[in-house]
N, C-alpha and C positions, 0 to 999 in steps of 0.2 A: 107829239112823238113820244115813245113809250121811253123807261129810263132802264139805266141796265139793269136793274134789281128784277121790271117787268119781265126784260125780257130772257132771264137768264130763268125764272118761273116759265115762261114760256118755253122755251127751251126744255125745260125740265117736263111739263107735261105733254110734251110732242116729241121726243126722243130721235125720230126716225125723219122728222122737216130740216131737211138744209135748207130751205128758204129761210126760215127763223134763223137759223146761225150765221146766213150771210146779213140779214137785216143786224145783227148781235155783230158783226165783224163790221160793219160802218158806223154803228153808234161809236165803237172803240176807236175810230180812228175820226169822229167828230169829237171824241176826246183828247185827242192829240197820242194816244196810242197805238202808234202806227204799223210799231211789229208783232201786238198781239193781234191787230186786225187782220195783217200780211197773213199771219201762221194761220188761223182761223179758214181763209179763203185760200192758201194753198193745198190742205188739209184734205176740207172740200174738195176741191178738185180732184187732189192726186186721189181721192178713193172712190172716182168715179171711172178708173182704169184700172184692168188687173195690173199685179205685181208686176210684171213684165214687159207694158203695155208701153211703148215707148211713146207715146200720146200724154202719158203721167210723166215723165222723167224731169221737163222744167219745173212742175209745180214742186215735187219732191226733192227736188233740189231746191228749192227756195223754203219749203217749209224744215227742213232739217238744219239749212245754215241757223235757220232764227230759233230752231229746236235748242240747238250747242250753245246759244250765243245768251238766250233768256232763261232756260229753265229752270234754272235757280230761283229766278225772281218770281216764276210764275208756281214753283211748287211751293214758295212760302208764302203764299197768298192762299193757300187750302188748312182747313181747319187741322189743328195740332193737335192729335187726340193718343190717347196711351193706348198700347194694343193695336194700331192701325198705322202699317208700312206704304205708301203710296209708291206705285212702282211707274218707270216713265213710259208706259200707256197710254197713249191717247187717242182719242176717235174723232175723226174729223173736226179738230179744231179741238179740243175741251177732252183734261185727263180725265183718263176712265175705268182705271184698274186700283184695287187694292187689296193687299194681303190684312187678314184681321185675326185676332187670336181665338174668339171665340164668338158663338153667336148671341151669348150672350152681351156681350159689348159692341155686336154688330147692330143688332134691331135694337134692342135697349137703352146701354147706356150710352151710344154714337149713334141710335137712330136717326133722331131728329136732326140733329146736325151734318150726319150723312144726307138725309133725304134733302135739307133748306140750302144747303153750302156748295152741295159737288153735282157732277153732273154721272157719278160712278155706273158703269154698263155691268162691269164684271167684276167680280169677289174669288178668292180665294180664303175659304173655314174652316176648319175642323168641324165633322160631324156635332149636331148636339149633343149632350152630358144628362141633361135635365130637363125637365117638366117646363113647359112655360119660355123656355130660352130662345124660340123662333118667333112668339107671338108677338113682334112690337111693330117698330116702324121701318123701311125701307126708302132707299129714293127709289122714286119712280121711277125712273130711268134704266134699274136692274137688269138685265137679256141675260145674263150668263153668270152659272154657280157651278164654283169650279171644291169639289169635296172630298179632303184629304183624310185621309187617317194617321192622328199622331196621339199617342200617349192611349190614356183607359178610351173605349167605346165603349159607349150603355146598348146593349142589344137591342134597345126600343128607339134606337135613333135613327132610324129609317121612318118609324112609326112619326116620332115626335118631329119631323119636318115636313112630314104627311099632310101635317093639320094646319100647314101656314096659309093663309088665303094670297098672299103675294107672292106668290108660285105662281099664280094667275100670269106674271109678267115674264118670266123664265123661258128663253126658245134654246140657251144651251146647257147642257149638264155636262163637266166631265168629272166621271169617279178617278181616284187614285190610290192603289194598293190592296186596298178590298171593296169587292162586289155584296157585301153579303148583306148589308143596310139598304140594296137601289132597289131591290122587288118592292117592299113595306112600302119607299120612298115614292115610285110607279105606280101605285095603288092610289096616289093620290087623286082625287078629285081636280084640284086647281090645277094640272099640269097639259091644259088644251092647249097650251102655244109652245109648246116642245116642239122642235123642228131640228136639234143636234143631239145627240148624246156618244159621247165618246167613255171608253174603256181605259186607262192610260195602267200599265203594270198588273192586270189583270188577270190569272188563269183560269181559262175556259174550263167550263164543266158541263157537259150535254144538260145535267137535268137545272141548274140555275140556269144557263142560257137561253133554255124553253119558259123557266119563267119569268126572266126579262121582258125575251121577247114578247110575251103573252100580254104582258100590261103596258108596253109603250103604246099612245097614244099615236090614231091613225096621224098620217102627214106631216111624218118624221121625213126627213130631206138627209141627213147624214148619218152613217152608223159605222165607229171606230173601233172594231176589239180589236186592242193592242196590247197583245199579252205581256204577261214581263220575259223577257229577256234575259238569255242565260252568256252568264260570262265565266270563262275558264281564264286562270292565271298560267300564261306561255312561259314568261320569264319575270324576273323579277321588275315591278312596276310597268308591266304592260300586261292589259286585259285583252282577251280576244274575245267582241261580243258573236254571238247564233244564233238564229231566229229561237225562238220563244218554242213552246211545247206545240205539239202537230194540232194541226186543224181535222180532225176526225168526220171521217165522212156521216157520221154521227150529228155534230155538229156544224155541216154544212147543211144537215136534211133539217135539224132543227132552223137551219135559214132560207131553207127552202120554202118550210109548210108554214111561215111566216106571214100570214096575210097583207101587213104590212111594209112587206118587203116593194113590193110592186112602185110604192111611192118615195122609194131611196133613190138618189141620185149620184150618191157620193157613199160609194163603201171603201174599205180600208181595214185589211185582214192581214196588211205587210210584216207583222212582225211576226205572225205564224210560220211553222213550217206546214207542207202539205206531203201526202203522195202526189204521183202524175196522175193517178185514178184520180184523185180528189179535185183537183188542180182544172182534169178533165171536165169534171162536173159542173164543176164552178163557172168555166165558160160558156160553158154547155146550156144551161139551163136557162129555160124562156122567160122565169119569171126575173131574171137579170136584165131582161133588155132595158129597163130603163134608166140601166147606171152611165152615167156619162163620167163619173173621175173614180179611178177604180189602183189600189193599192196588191198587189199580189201577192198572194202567202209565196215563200221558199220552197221551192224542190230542188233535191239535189241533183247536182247535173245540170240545172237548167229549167229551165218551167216550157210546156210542151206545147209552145206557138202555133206549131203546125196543127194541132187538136180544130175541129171544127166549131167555131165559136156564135154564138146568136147576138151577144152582147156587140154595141160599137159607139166603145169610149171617147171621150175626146182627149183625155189625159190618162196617163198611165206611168206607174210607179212601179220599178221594176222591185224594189225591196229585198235587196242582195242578193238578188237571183244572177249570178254568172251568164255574161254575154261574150261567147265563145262565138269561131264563125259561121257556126251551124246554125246555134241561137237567132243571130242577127239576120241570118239570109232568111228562116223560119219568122223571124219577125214580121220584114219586111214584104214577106211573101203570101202573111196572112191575111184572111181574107176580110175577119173579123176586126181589124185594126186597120181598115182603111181610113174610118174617120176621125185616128190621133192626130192631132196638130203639135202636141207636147208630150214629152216624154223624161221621165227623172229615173236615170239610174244611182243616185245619191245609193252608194254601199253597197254596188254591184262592179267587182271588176269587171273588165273589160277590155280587150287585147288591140293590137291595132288593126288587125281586119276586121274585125267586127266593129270598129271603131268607125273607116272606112265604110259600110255597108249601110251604116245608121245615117253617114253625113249626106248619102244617096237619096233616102226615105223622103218623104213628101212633108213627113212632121216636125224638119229640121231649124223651124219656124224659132221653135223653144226648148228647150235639152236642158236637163240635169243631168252632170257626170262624178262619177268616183272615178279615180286617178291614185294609181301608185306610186311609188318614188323609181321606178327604173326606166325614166325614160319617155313614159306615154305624154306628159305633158308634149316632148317633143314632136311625137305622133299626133297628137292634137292640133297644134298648129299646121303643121302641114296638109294636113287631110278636111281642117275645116274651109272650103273654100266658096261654099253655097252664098250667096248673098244676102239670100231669103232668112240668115241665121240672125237674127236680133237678140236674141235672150240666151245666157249660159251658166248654168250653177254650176261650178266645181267643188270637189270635198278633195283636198290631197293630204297627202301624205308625205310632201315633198319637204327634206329636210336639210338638204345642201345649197351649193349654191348653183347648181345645176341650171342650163343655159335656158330649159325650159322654153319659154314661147320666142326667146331670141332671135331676130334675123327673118323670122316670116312674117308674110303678109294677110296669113289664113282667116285670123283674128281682127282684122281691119274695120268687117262691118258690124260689129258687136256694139252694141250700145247699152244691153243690164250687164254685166257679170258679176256674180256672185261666188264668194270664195270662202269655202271652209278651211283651216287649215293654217298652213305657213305663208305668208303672201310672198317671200322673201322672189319665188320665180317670176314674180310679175315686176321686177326691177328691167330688167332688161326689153321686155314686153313691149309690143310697138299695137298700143290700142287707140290711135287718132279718133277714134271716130265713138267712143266711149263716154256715158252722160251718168251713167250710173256706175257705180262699182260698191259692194255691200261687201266688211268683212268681219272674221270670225277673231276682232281683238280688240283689246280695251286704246282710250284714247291716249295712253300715258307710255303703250308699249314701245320701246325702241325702234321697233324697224318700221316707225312710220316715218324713222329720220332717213330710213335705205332706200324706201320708197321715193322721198321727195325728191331724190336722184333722176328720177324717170322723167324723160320732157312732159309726157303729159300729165303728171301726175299733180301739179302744184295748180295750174288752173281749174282741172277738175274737182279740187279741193277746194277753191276760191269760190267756185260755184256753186257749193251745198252737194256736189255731188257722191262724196262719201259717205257713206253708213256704217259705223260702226258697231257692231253687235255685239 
């Protein structure tokens, strides 16, 4: 039988075999290791189900109590290196993210000990500075380089990551703040297992967009511009964000005559605003049909449902586009949106008729909501009554003590919820039938003491089934 040294090499040159890591999760537990073995093989499992997949909810509740209970022990077991933040990341079984100061200290002076020590998938760096600062060692294991801008950029740093041969390994890229380094960096040679690239804080320009586009490599699967985002100050210590600068029909055409557009599955243009002209086109257009999770730029008024559409998503992100009753009967009524099953209006109001009109819809399977503070929580409960409804994200805004889901039974067969925001309305809350619940606060916050009020709340906690974010 192999020893964990072997197989944790193993592991390390086969990245992508959960057979290896479950044979690595029994060796652990013939060592009398039994909750790193547990985490390992919960891990496993829960990411053999989406997010929402109530099929995952035991394993992920078992891997998250041993998550809280060992990580201490288990993140000082990873090499101590200066300039390298380990964040609590992890990928089926074994941590997998790290922030690093520079690439110099990535490949070079933390090379080896990165590549022998960890099992690391994804990196966050600063662009390179200099000559030579990308050419060392990697672990093998690398999929995803996540590439910020902070402090001096050398304009040749696009160029000088160009020439890394372990780009070879790379299927994600997200840029962050500037675009102006990723053409040089797309020109690369090594970059044939690209299969994501995401935009985060980025303003669109037709003529760099065309040359983006131009150099990503065919059987790309994802493609994210997500411009930066414009925030006005309303009052004092409150920002009001808007989507991001317009999606120009300009640069829809430049995504049009995209060649490789045809092989994207997953676009996401939500932080755009659009016209309904543009908006129109967007649906419109044949070479979209093979998008199945599709993000929607901004129109105001409402984005134009009723438009006749060729594409048919499975998922759909409304991207603060207002759901008025018009909206939602247009939705529902489209023809092009018969095959959602999921739907996320995360920072899109939305009224109680139209609230109503969505919980009718076929795709009530899975829902993301935004929620204001007057009251719609309350309309929520009432009007969620489908049974078929399993999965529910909320973002609120909710800041009183308002009775919120109180006294109904709408919410009964919910098993994920997810909750951005205040949790303070989910005290009263009659969720029996609840395995999951994901929220937006640390584990030291106070009103996890308001919380434990709630009858179901302390069992569900017993059971790994909180996540704290």
């Amino acid at each position: 039988m192999m020893d964990g040294k072997t197989l944790e090499d193993a592991i390390r040159a086969n990245p992508d075999d959960d057979a290896l890591r479950l044979v690595y999760a029994d060796w652990l537990a013939d060592q009398g290791d039994m909750s790193h073995a547990a985490f390992i093989e919960s891990d496993v499992t829960a990411a053999r189900h989406p997010a929402t997949d109530p099929r995952g909810l035991p394993a992920k509740r078992r891997r998250n109590r041993l998550w809280r209970r060992h990580r201490s022990e288990w993140k000082a077991k990873l090499p101590k290196l200066s300039g390298v933040v380990w964040g609590d990341h992890y990928e089926r079984g074994l941590l997998s993210h790290a922030e690093v100061q520079s690439f110099a200290l990535f490949t070079q002076r933390h090379g080896p000990a990165l590549a022998e020590h960890t099992h690391l998938t994804s990196v966050q760096v600063p662009w390179p500075i200099q000559s030579g600062a990308v050419m060392g060692t990697v672990p093998s294991t690398l999929r995803r380089l996540e590439l910020v801008t902070k402090g001096f950029n050398s304009p040749r740093a696009g160029r000088l990551l160009a020439q890394a041969p372990w780009l070879n390994q790379i299927r994600e890229i997200e840029v962050r703040g500037s675009a102006s380094h990723l053409p040089d960096l797309l020109a690369s040679p090594f970059l044939g297992q690209l299969d994501r690239l995401s935009l985060e804080g980025v303003r669109l320009d037709e003529g760099r967009l065309a040359d983006i586009l131009a150099l990503i490599p065919r059987g790309l699967r994802a493609l994210r511009l997500y411009a930066a985002r414009e925030h006005t100050a309303t009052r004092p210590g409150w920002r009001e964000e808007r989507a991001g600068p317009p999606l120009q029909a300009s640069h829809l055409q430049c995504l049009l005559d995209w060649p490789g557009l045809t092989d994207v599955t997953s676009l996401n243009v939500g932080s755009n605003s659009a016209s309904e002209a543009v908006a129109t086109a967007l649906i419109g257009s044949p070479k979209l049909a093979s998008i199945e999770h599709l993000a929607l730029p901004y129109v105001e008024g409402g984005f134009p449902f009723a438009a006749e559409g060729v594409l048919r998503p499975h998922t759909i992100r409304l991207s603060r586009n207002a759901m008025e009753d018009r909206n939602a009967e247009e939705f529902v009524d489209s023809s092009w949106l018969g095959e959602v099953h999921e739907l996320d209006t995360a920072g899109s109001p939305t009224n109680p008729g139209a609230l109503r009109t969505l919980t009718n819809a076929p795709f009530t399977k899975g829902l993301r909501c935004w929620w204001n503070y007057e009251g719609t929580l309350d309309n929520l409960a009432r009007h969620f009554t489908l049974p078929n409804l399993h999965a529910l994200s909320l973002t609120t805004q909710e800041r009183g003590n308002a009775p919120g889901l109180q006294h109904h039974q709408g919410l009964t067969g919910v098993r994920y919820l997810a909750l951005r925001g205040r949790p303070r309305v989910l005290r009263h809350a009659n969720l029996p039938t609840l395995e999951w619940l994901e929220l937006d606060i640390s584990p030291d916050d106070p009103i996890l003491q308001t919380l434990r009020q709630a009858a179901w709340f302390p069992q569900l906690e017993a059971n790994g089934g909180i996540d704290l974010l």
